[in-house]
C-alpha positions in Angstrom: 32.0 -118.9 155.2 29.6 -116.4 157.7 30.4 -118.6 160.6 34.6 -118.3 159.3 33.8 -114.2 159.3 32.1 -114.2 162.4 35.1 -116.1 164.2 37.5 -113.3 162.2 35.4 -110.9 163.6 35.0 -112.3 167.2 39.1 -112.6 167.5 39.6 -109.1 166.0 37.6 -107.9 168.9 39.1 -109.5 171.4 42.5 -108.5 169.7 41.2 -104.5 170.2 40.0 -105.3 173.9 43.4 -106.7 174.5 45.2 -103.7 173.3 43.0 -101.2 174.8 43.6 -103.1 178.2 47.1 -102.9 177.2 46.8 -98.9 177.5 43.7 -98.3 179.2 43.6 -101.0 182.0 40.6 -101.9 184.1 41.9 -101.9 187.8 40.7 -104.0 190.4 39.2 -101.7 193.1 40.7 -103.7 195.9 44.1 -104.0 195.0 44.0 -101.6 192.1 46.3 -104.7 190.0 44.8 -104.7 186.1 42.6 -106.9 185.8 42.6 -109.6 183.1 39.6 -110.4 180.8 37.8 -112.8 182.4 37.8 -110.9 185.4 34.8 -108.9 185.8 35.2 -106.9 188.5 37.8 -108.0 191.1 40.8 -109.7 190.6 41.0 -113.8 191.7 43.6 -112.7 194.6 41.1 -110.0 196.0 38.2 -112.6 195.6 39.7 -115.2 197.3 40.5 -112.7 200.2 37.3 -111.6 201.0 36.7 -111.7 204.5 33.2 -113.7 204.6 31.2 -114.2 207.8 29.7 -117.7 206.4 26.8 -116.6 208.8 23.9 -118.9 209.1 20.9 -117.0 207.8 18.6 -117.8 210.7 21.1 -118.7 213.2 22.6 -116.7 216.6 25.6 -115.0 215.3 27.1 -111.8 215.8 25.0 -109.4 213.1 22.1 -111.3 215.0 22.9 -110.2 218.8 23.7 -107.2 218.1 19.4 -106.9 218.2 18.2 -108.7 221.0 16.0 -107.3 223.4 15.6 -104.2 220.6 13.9 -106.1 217.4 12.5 -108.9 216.6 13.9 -110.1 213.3 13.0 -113.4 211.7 16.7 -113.6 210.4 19.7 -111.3 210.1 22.4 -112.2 208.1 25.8 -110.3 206.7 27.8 -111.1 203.9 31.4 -109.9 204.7 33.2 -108.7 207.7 33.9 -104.8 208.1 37.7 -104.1 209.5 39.4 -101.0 209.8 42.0 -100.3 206.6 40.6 -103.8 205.2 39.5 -104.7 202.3 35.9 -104.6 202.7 36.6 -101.1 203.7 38.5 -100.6 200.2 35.5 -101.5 198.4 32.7 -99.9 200.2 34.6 -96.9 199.6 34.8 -97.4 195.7 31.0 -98.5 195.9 29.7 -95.2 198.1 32.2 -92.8 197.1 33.6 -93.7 193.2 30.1 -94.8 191.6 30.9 -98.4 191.4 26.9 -99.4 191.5 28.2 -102.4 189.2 30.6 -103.9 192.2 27.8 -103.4 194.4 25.2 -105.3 192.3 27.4 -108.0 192.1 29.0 -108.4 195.7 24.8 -108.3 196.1 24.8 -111.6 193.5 27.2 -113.4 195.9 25.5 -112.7 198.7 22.5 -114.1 197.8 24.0 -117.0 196.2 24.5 -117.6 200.0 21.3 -116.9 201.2 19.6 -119.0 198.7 19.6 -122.2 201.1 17.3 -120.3 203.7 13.8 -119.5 204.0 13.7 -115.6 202.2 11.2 -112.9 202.8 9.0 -111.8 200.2 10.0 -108.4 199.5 13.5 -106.6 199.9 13.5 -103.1 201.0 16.9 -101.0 200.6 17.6 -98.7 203.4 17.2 -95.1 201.5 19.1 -92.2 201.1 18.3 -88.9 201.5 17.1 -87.0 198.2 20.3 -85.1 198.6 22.8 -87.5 199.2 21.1 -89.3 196.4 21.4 -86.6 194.0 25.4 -86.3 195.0 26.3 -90.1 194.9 24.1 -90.9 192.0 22.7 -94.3 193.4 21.8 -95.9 196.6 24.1 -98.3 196.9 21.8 -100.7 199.5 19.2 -101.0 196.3 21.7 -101.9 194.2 23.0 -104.3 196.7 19.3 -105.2 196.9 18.9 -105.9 193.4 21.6 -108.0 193.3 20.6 -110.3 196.2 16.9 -110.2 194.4 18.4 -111.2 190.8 19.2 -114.3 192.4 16.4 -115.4 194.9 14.3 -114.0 192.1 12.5 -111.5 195.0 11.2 -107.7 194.0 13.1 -104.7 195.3 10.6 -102.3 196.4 12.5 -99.0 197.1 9.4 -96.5 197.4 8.1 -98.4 201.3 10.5 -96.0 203.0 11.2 -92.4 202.7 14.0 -90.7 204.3 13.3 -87.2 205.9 16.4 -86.3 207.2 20.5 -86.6 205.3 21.8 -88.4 207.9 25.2 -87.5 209.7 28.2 -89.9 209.5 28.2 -92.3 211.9 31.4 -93.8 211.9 32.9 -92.4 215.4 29.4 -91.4 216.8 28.3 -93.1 220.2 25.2 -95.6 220.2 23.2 -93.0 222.0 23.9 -90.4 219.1 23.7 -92.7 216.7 20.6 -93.2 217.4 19.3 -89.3 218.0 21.0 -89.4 214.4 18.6 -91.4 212.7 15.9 -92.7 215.1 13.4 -89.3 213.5 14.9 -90.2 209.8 12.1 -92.7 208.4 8.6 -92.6 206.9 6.9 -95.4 205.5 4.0 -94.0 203.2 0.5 -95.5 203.6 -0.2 -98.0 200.5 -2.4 -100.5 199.8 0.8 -103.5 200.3 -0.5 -106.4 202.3 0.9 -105.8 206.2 1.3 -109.3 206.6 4.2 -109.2 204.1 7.7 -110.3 205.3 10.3 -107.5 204.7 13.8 -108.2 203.8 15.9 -104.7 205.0 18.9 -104.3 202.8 21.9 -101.8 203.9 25.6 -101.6 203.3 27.0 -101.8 207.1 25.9 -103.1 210.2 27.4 -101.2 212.9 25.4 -100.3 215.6 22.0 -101.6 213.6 20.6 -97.8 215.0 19.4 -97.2 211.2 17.6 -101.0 211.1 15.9 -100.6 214.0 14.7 -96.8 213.1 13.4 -98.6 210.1 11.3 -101.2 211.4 9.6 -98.8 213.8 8.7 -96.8 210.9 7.4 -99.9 208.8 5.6 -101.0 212.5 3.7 -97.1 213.1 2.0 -98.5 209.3 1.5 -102.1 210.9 3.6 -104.4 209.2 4.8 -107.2 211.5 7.7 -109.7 209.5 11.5 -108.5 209.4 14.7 -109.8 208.4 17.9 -107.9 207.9 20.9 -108.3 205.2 23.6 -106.4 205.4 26.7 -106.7 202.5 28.9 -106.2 205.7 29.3 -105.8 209.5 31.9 -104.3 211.3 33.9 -105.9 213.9 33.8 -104.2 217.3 
């Protein structure tokens, strides 16, 4: 009889979640189509479009030359490719601009269901915001990419190592050069009593110039830690 009720119960509530979909739909943020119950949080057709690097995590790729002869990382890897008016685009905006920390968590999930066949470092380290642009947007949407990639290679998020002194401007049309001036000033990495020898996983959104990574590893070096690798959710096509 209970387990009878408790199927009643279980279709009546998917019988309300129905009709509040019915006049209340959840949109896909890529395509902004409804999306149907057993899709979380992008639709099957916006899934199977995402434009995926299928980097190797340790191998020379294109995220990966974009550093050498600037810094030494023991592997840089990016998750999806960055194009003007693409998709990736659509849903970094959502994830920066409309509050969607969940769709950031998860792309984060993916991404490290990719990574999981390659040596990981032992610590991942979001890129921070600013205490100001945190207080407008909410979140920092590379810790919750962070936390996503670390929910599944089961590695700790530790989002205190760097500080961020300055709100930095936007870089999309900016040169190299004042990309750099931009944020090559904007990091501090507070003395702590974390083992120096531990190998640091930097997590950001985009990978353009990788100005902002490189600021961040000096930082992290002025304090004497030594072991890098970069993840990115995306990299933008030059």
């Amino acid at each position: 009889m209970l387990v009878l009720l408790a199927g009643m119960e279980a279709k009546g509530w998917r019988m309300l979640s129905d009709v509040a979909r019915l006049f209340y739909p959840v949109l896909c943020p890529g395509c902004g189509a409804g999306l149907l119950e057993a899709e979380t949080y992008l639709c099957v057709s916006c899934m199977s479009s995402l434009p995926r690097t299928d980097f190797r995590a340790g191998g020379s790729h294109a995220a990966a030359r974009i550093f050498h002869g600037r810094v030494k990382f023991r592997s840089v890897n990016s998750y999806l490719y960055f194009r003007k008016s693409g998709l990736t685009q659509t849903l970094l905006h959502h994830i920066k601009y409309r509050g969607a920390e969940r769709l950031a968590n998860r792309l984060g999930m993916q991404f490290g269901a990719e990574l999981e066949a390659y040596a990981c470092p032992d610590i991942l380290v979001p890129v921070p915001l600013h205490t100001s642009r945190l207080r407008q947007r909410g979140y920092n949407q590379a810790e919750a990419i962070a936390r996503g990639i670390g929910s599944v290679l089961g590695l700790p998020v530790v989002s205190d190592l760097l500080w961020r002194t300055g709100a930095a401007q936007s870089q999309t049309k900016a040169s190299r050069i004042l990309r750099w001036g931009n944020v090559s000033e904007g990091f501090l990495c507070p003395r702590g009593t974390m083992d120096r020898k531990v190998h640091i996983g930097l997590v950001d959104d985009v990978l353009t110039t990788g100005a902002t990574l490189e600021a961040c590893v000096l930082a992290l070096r002025r304090e004497g830690y030594e072991h890098f690798s970069a993840y990115t959710l995306a990299l933008a096509e030059h």
